[in-house]
Backbone as a printed PyTorch tensor [residue, N CA C, xyz], in Angstrom:
tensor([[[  0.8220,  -1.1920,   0.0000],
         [  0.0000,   0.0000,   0.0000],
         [  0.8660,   1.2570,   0.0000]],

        [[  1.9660,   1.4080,   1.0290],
         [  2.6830,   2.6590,   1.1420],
         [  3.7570,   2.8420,  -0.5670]],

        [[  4.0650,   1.4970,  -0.4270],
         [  4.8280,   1.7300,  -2.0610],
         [  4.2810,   1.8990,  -3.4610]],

        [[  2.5210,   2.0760,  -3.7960],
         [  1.9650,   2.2140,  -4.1400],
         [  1.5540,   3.8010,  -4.3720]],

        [[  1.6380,   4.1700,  -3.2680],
         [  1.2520,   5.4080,  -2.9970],
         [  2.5460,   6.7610,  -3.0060]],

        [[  3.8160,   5.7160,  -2.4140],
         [  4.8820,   6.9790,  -2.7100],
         [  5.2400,   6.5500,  -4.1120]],

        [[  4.6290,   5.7000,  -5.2110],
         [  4.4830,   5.9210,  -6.4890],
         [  4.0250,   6.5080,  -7.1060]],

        [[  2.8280,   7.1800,  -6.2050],
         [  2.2310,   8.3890,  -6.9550],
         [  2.6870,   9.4160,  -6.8620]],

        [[  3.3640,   9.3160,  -5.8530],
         [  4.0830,  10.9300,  -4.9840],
         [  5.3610,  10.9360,  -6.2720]],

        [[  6.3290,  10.0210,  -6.3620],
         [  7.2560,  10.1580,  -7.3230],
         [  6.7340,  10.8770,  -8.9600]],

        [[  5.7460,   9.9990,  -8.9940],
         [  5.3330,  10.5930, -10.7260],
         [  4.7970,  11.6560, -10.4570]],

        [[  4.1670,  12.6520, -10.1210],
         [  3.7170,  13.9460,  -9.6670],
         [  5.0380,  14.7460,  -9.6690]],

        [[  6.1440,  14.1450,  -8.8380],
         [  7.2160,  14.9360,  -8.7560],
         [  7.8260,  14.8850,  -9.5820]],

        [[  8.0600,  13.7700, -10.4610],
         [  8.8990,  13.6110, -12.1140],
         [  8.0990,  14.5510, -12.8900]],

        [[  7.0900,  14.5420, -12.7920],
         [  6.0640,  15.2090, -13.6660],
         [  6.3320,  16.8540, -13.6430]],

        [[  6.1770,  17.2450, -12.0670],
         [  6.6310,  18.7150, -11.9010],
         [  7.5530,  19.0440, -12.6420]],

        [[  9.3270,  18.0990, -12.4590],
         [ 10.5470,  18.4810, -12.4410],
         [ 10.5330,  18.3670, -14.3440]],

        [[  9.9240,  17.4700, -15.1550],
         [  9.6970,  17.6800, -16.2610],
         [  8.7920,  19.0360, -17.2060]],

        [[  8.1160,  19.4650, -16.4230],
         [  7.6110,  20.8600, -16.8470],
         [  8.7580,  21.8220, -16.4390]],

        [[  9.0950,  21.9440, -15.1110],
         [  9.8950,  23.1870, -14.6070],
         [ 11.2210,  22.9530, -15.6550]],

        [[ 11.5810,  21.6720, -16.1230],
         [ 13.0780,  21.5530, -16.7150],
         [ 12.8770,  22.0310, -18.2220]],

        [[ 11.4860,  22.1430, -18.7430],
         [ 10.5260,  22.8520, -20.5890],
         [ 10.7100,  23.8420, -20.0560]],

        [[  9.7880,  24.6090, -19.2740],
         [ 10.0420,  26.1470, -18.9080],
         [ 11.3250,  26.6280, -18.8320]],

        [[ 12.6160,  25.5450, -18.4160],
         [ 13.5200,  27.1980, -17.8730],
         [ 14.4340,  26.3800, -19.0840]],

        [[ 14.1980,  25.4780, -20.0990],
         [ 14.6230,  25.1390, -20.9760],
         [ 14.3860,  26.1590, -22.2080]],

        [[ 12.8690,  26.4790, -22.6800],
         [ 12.4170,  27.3170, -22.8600],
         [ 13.0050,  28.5210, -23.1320]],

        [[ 12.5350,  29.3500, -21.9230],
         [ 13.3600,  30.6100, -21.5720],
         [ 14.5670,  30.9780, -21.9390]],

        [[ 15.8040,  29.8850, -21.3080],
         [ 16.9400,  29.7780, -21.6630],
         [ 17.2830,  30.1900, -23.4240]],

        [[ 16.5370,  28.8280, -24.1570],
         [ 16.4300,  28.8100, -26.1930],
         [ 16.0110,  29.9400, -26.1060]],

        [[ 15.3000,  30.8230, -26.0270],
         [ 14.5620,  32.0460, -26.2090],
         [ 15.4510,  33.4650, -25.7610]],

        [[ 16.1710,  33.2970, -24.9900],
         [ 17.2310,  34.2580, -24.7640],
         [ 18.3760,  34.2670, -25.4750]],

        [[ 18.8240,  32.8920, -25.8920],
         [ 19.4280,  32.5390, -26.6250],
         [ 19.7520,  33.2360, -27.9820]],

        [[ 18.6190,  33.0300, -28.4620],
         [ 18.3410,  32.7580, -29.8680],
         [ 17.6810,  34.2530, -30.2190]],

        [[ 17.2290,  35.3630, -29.3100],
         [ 16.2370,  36.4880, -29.5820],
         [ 17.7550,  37.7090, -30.0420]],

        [[ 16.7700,  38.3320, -31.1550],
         [ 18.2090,  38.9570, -31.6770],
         [ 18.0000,  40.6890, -30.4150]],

        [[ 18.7850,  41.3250, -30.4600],
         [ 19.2460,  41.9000, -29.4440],
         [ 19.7090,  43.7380, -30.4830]],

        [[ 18.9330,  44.4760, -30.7750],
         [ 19.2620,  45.2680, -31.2720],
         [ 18.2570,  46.5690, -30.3880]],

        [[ 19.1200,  46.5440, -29.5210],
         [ 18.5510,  48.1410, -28.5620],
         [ 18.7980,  49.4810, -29.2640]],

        [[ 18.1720,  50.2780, -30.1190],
         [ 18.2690,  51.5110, -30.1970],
         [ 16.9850,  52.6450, -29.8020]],

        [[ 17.6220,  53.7880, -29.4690],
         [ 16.6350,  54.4450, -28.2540],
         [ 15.1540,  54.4480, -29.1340]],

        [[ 14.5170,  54.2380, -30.6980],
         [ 13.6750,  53.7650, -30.8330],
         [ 12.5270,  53.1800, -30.7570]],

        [[ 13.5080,  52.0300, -29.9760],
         [ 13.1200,  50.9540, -29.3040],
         [ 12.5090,  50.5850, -27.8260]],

        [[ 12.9400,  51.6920, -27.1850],
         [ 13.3300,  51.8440, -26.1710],
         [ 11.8370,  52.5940, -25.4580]],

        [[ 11.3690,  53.2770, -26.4870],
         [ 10.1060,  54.0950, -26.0100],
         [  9.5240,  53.1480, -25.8040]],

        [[  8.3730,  53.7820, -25.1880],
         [  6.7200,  53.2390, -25.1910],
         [  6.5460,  53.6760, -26.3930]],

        [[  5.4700,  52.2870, -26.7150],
         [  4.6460,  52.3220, -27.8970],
         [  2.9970,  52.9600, -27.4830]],

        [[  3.4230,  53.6850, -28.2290],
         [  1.9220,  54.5320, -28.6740],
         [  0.7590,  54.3760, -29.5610]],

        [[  0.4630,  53.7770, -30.3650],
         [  0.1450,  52.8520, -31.3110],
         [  0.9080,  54.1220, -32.3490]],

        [[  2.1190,  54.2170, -32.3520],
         [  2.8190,  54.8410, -33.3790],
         [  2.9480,  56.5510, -33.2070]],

        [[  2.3140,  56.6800, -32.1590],
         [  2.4940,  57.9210, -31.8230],
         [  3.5840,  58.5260, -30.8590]],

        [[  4.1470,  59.4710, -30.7940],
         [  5.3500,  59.8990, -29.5710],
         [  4.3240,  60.1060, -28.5330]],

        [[  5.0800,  59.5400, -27.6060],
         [  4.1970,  59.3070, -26.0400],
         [  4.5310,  61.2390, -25.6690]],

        [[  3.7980,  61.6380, -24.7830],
         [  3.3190,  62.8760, -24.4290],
         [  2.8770,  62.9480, -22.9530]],

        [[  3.9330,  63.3930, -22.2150],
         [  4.1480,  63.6780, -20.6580],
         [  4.2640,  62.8540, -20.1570]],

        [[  3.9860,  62.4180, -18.5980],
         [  4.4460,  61.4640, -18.1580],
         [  3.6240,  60.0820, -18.1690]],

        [[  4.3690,  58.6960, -18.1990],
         [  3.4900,  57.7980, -18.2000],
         [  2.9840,  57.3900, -17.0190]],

        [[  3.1000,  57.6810, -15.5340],
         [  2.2450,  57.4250, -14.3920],
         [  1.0600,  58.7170, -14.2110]],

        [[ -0.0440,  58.6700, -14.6630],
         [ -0.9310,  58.8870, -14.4830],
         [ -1.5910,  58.8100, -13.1880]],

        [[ -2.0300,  59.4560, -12.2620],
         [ -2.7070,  58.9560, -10.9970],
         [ -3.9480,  59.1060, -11.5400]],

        [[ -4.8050,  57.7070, -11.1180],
         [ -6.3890,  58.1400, -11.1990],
         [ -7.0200,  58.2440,  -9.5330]],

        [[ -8.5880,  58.1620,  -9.9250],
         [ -8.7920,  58.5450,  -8.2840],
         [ -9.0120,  56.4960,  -7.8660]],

        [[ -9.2500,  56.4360,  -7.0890],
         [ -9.4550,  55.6210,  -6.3940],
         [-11.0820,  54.6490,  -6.5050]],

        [[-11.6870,  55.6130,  -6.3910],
         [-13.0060,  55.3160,  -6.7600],
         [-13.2600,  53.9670,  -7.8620]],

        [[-12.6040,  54.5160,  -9.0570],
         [-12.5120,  53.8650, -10.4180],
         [-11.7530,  52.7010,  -9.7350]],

        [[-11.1590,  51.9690,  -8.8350],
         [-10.2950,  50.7020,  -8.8810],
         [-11.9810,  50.4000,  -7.6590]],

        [[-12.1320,  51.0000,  -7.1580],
         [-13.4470,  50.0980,  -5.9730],
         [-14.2950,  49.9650,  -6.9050]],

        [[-14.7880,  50.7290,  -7.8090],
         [-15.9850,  50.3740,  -8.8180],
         [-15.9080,  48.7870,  -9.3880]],

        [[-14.4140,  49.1620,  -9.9160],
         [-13.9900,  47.2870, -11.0830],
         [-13.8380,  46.3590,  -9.7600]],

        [[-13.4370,  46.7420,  -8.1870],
         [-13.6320,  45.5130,  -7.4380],
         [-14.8010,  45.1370,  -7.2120]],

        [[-15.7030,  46.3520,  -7.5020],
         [-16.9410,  45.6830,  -6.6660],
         [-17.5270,  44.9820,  -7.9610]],

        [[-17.4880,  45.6200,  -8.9330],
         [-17.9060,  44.6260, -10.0710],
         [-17.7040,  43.1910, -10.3970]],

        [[-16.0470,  43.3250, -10.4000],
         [-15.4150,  41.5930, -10.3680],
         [-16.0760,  41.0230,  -9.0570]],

        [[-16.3650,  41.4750,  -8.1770],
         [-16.7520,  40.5820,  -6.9990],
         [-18.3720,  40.2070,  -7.2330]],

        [[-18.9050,  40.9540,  -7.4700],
         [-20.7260,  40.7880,  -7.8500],
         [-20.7400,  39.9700,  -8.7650]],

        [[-19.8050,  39.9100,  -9.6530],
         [-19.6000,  39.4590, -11.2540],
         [-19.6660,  37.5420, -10.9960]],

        [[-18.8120,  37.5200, -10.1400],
         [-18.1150,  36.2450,  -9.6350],
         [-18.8320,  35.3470,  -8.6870]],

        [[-19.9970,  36.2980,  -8.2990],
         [-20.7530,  35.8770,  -7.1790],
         [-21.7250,  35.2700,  -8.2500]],

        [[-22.1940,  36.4240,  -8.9450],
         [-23.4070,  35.7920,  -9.8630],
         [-22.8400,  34.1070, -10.8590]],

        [[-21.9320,  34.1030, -11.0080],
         [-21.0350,  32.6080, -11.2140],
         [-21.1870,  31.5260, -10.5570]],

        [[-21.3170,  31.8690,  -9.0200],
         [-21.9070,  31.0030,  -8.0920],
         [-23.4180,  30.3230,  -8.1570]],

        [[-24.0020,  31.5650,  -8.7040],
         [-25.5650,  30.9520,  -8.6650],
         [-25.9070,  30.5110, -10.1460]],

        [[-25.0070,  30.7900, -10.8260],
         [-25.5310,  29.7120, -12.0840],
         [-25.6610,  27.9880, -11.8830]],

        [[-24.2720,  27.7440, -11.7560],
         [-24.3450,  26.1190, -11.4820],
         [-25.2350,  25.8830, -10.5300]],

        [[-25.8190,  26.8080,  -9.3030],
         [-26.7110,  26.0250,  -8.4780],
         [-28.0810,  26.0050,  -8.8340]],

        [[-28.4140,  27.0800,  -9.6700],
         [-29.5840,  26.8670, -10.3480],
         [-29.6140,  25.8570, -11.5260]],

        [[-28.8150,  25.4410, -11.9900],
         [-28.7610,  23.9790, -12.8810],
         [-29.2260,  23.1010, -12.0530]],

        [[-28.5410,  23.2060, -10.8050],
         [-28.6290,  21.2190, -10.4310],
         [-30.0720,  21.6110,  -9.0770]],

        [[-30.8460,  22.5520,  -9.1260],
         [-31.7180,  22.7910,  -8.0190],
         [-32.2570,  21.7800,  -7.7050]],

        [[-32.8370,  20.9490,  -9.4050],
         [-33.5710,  20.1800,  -9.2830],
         [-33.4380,  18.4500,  -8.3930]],

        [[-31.5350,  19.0850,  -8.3590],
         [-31.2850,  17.6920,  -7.7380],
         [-31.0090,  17.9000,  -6.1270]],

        [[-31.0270,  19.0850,  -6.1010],
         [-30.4060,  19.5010,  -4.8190],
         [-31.8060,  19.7000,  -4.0930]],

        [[-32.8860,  19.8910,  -4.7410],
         [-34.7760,  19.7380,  -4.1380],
         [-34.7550,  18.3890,  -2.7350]],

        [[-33.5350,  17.3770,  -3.4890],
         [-33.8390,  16.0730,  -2.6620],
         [-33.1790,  16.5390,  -0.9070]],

        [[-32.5030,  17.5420,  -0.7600],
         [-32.2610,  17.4210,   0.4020],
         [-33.5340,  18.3700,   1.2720]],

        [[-34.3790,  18.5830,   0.6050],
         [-35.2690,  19.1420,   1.8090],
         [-34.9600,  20.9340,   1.1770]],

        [[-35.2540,  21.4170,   2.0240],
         [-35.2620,  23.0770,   2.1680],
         [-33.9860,  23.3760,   2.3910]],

        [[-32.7990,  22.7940,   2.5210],
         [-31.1350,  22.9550,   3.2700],
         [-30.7980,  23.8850,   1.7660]],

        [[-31.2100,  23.6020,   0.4020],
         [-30.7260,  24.1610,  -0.5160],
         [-31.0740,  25.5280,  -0.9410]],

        [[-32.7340,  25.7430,  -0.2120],
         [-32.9760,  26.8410,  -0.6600],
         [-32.7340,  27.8330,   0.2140]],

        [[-32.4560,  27.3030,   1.5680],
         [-31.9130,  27.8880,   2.6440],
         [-30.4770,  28.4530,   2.1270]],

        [[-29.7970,  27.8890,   2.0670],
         [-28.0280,  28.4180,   1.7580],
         [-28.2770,  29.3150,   0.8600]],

        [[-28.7970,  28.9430,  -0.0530],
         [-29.0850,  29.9280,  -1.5930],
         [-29.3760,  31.6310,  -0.7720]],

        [[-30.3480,  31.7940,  -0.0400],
         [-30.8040,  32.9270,   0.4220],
         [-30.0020,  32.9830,   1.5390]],

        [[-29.3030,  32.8330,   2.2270],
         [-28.4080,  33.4020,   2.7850],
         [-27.2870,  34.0790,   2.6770]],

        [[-26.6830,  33.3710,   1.1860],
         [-25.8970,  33.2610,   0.1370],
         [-25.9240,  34.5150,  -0.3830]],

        [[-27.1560,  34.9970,  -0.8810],
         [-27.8390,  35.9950,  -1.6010],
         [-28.0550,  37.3230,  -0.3640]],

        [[-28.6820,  36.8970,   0.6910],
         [-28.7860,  38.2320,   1.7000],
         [-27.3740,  38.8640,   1.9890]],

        [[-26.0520,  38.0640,   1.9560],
         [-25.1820,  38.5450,   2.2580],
         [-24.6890,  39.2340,   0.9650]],

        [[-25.0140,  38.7650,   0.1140],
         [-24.5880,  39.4900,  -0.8530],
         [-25.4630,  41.1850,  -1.3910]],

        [[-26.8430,  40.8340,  -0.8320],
         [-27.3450,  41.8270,  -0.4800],
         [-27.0670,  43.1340,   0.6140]],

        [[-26.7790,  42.5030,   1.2370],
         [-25.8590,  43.6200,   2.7810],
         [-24.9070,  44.1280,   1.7220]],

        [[-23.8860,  43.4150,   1.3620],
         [-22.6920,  44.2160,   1.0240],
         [-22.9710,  44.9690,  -0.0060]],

        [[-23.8780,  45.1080,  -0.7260],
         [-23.9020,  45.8310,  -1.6990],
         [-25.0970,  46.9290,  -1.3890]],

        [[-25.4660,  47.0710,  -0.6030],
         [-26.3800,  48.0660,   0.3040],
         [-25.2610,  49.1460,   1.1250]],

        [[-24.2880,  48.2300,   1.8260],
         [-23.2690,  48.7790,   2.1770],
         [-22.3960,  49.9170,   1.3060]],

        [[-21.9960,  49.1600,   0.0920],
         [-21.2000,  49.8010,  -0.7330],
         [-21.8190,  51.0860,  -1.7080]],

        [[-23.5190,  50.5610,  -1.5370],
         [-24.2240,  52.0340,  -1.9430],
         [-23.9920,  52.9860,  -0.5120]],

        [[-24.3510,  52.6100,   0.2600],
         [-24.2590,  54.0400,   1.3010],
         [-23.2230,  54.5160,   1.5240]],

        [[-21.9890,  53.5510,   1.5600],
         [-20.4040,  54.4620,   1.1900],
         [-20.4690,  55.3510,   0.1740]],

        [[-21.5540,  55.0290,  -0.7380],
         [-21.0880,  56.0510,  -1.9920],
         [-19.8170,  55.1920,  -2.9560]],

        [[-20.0920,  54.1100,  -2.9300],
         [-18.7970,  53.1990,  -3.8640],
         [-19.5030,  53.3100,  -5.3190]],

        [[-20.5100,  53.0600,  -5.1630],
         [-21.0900,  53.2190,  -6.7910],
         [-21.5390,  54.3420,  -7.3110]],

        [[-20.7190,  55.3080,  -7.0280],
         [-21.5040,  56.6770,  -7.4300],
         [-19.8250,  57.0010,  -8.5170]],

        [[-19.9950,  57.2710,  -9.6080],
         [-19.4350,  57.3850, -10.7620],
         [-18.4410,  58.9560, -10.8920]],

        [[-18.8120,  59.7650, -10.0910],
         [-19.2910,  61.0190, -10.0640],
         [-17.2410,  60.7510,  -9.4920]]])
């Protein structure tokens, strides 16, 4: 049983050490082989062909990065309730436990986004 099992542990680890040895094999041919002609040209930012114009760190406000979190997070949530509305019909067999989680699931997701209106997170402005 144990020699069975640190047989699996070995091929997992041959397996790793065979990807990590492509990757930095890889990399290596690719540095190798990439031709190497730096002139200040080159060197800019690309503009889609245009000369770049003042500086490239821009500060924005803050707002705009909580907006795309709260989005990716709502976004990701609603991901959650797809697959469970597929299999409801199978998940009916445990009683009410499914429709229970579901709405709890959902109220919390309701709070936080009640929350994030009264901060003023979704206000664009």
């Amino acid at each position: 049983m144990t020699s069975r099992l640190l047989g699996d542990y070995i091929s997992v680890v041959v397996f790793g050490l065979v990807g990590l040895v492509f990757v930095v094999a890889t990399l290596a041919v690719s540095r190798v082989l990439q031709p190497r002609a730096p002139k200040p040209e080159k060197l800019t930012t690309y503009e889609c062909g245009e000369v770049p114009v003042g500086e490239p760190w821009v500060h924005f406000r803050i707002r705009y990065y909580v907006f795309a979190l709260l989005f990716v997070i709502f976004d990701i949530e609603t991901a959650f309730l797809y697959p469970w509305a597929l299999v409801y019909a199978k998940l009916a067999k445990l009683g009410p436990f499914a429709l229970v989680e579901m709405t709890i699931f959902i109220a919390v997701l309701f709070v936080g986004f009640i929350y994030a209106w009264r901060r003023g997170a979704l206000t664009w402005v």
